[in-house]
N, C-alpha and C positions, 0 to 999 in steps of 0.2 A: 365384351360387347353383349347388349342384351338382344335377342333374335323373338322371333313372333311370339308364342302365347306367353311368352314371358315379358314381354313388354308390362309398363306400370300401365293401369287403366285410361290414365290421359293420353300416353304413346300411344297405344291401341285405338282411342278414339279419331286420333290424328292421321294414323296410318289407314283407318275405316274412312277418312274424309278421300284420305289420297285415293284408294280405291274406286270410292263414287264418284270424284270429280273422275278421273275416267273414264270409270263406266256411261257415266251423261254424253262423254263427249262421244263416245260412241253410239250411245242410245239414239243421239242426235243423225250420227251417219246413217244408223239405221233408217231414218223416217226419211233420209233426204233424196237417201239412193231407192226407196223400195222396198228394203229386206224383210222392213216387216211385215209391209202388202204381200210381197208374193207368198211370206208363210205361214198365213194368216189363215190357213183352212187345216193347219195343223197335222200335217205331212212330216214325214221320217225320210229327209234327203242326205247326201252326202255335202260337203264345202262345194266339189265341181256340180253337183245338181241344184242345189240352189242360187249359183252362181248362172247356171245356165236360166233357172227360172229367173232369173231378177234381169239378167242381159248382163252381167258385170263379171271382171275380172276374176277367178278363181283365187288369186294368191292373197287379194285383196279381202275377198268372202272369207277367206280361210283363219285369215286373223283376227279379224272380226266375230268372228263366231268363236275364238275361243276367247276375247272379252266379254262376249256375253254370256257364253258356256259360267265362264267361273265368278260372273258376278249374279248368277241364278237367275237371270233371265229368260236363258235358252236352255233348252235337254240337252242330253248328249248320251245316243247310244254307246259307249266304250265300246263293247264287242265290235259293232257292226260300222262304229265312228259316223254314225248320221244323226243329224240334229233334226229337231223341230219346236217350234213355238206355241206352247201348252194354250190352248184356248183361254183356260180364266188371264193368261196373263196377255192374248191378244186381246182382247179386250179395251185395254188401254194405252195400244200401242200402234199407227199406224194410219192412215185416212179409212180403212175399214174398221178402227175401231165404233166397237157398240158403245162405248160408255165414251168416256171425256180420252181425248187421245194427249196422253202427256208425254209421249213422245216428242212432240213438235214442241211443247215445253221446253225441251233439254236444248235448242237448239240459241238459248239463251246465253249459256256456255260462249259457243264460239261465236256469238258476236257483240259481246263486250272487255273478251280476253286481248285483243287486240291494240286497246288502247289504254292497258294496266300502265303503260310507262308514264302517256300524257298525265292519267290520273295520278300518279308518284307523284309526279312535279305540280301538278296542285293543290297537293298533301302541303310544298314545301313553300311554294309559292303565290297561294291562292288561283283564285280565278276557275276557270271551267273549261271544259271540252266542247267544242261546236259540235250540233247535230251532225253535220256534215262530215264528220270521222267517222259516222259510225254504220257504213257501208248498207247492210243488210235488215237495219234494227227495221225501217219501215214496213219491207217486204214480212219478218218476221209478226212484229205486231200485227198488222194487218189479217197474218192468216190464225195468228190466235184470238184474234179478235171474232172471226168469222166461225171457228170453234167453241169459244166460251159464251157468245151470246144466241137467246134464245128470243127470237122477237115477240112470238106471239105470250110469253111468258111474263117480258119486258114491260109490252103493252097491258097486260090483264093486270098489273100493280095500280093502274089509275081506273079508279069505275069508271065506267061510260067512256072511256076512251077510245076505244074499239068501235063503237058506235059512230062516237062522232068522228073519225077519221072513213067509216062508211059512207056516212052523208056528204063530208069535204069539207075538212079545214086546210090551215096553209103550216104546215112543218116545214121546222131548220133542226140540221145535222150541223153542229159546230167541231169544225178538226175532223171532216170527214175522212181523208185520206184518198184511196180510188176510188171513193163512191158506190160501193157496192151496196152497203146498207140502207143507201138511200134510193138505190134502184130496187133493190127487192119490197121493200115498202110500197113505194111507186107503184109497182106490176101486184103488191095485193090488192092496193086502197088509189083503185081510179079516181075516184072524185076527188082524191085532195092533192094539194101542188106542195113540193119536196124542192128543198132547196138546201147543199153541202156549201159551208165554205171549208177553205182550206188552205193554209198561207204556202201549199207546195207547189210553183208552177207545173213539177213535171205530173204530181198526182189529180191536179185538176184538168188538164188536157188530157189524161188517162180517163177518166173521169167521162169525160163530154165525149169521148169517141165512145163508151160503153154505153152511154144515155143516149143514143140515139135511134131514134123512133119515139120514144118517151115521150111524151108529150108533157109529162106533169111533173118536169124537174128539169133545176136549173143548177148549174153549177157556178161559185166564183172565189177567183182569188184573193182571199183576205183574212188577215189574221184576227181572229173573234176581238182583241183586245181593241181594235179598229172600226169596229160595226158598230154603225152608225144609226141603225133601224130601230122606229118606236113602236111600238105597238103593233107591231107587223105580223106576228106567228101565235099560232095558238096553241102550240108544241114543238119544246124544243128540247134535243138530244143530245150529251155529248156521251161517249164512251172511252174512259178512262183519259180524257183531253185536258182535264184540268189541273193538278199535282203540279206536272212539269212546265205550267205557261211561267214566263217573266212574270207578270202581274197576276197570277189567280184572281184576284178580289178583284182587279180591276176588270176581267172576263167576265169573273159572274154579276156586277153589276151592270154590266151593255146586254148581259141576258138578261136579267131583270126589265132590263129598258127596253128589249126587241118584244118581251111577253103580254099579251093581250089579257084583259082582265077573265076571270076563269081558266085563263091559259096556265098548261102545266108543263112543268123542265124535269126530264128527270136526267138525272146524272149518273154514271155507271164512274163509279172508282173503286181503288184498292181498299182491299177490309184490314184494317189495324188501329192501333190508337197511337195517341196520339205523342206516348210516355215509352221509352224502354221497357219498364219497371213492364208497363199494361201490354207488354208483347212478346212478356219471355214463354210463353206458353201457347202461342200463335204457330201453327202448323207451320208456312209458309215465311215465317220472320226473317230467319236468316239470310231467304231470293230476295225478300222485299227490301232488304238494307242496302243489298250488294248492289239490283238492277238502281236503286239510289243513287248511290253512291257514286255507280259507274255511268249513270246515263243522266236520270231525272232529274236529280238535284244539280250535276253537274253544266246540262246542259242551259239549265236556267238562268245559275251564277258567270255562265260564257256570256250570257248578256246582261249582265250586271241584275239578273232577276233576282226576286223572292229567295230562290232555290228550297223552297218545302221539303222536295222528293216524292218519294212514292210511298214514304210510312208516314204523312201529316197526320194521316189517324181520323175517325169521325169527333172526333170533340172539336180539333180543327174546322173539320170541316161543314160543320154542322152551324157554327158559328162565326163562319166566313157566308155561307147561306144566309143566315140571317143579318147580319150586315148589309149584304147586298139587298135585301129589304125583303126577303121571302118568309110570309107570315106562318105559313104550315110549310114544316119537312119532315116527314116519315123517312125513316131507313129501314131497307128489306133487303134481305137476304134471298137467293135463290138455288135451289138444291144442286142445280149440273154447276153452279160454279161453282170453283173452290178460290179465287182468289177476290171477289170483288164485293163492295156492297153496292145497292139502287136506292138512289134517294130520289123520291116523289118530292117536288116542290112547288108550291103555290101560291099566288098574291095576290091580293084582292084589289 
């Protein structure tokens, strides 16, 4: 039997997978319980001292930190057997990180691990997984969502946008979710009226109890591919909402129809193309095929949708824009994100 460094270069790559997906799954406990907040000032504790810092079980810390001891995450004094979490690498680990926290990334892992069987049998069988399997993905998106966008960054991609949302126009957030982004907009840009749909009952009642006091936002239950509004907004948002609808094209044309002349949509989606071939070289390709596979595309094909996924690519997309009658589309790039493009879109 061949054993570790002797393994042929492909076993070793395979055996390096096996190890990361571990590590992830842990990287993920780490963000969920704490561990990386509390050692995030980069302290030399014991398993029971960090266990104490974090409020959590010691036997539990214990094993945990030697997943992450040996997957180089964490130090580990050997003499003195206390660990700690090297600054450069808190950095990108934990709600106190200073840079993009991709810890909360890894938390992707466990929730779409769950439903590898459904997926098997629509490997064999066609058809798709209902949203409704997939427990946590909301709650999850949601806060990476809140992570990876940067509003006032968002906004400075259209000139004069900022301006005129000072003075007061009327913005829709399509596929808002709890509504958070639409409250923070809100509470910067008083004079304009903010309006989320969102086809989740429980997320739009979350929603209305968080907007209260607000005066300049409204919440309602409704699936974009459903709206009905012409000429109503004079900006309109989605963030990362369109890939996975039943109808994409038929979404972005009822946005088309809600947009006001001079009015501009910009759309925050996944950065890939549109080709395998155009994505073997794509940092991020391999998460982008898989949360596909296991969510976006699946969940589409459960309603007899499109099923795009989450790799349509901008050549796709750019050309599903256009269709729906948008004369200018720019696509931009933004430095704190690493997985998405912005596409500015416009119609005269």
């Amino acid at each position: 039997m061949v054993q570790g460094n002797d393994l042929p270069d492909f076993a070793q790559k395979m055996v390096d997978m096996l190890n990361k997906a571990g590590a992830a799954m842990m990287v993920s406990v780490g963000h969920r319980t704490g561990l990386f907040d509390a050692m995030h000032g980069g302290a030399w504790k014991s398993s029971a001292g960090w266990a104490r810092e974090a409020g959590l079980s010691e036997r539990y810390v214990r094993e945990w930190l030697g997943a992450m001891t040996t997957a180089g995450i964490v130090e580990i004094d050997r003499i003195a057997e206390t660990y700690r979490l090297p600054p450069e690498h808190a950095r990108f680990l934990g709600g106190n990180a200073d840079a993009v926290n991709l810890a909360a990334m890894m938390q992707w892992i466990g929730v779409l691990a769950p439903v590898e069987t459904e997926i098997v049998e629509c490997f064999r069988n066609g058809g798709g997984v209902p949203a409704a399997a997939f427990g946590r993905f909301r709650e999850v998106k949601a806060a990476e969502t809140e992570l990876s966008l940067d509003l006032d960054a968002t906004i400075a991609l259209s000139a004069g946008l900022r301006e005129r949302l000072i003075e007061g126009i009327d913005v829709l957030d399509v596929g808002c979710g709890g509504g958070r982004l639409v409250r923070e907009l809100a509470r910067l840009y008083p004079n304009s009226s903010f309006t989320g749909y969102d086809r989740s009952p429980r997320q739009i009642a979350e929603a209305r109890v968080q907007a209260e006091g607000l005066d300049n936002v409204r919440y309602a239950e409704l699936d974009g591919t459903a709206m009905t509004d012409h000429r109503a907004f004079d900006l309109i948002l989605t963030f990362d909402a369109v890939h996975g609808q039943r109808h994409p094209d038929a979404l972005l044309a009822r946005i088309r129809n809600a947009l006001r002349p001079r009015g501009v949509y910009i759309m925050q989606d996944i950065h890939a193309h549109s080709s395998h071939a155009g994505n073997v070289n794509h940092p991020l390709a391999p998460f982008i095929y898989t949360m596909s596979c296991m969510h976006c595309m699946t969940v589409s094909l459960s309603q007899n949708g499109a099923g795009l996924g989450s790799a349509w690519g901008v050549e796709l997309a750019q050309l599903l824009l256009a269709e729906a009658g948008f004369d200018s589309v720019a696509m931009h790039r933004l430095p704190h994100d690493l997985r998405n493009a912005y596409f500015v879109c416009r119609a005269n």
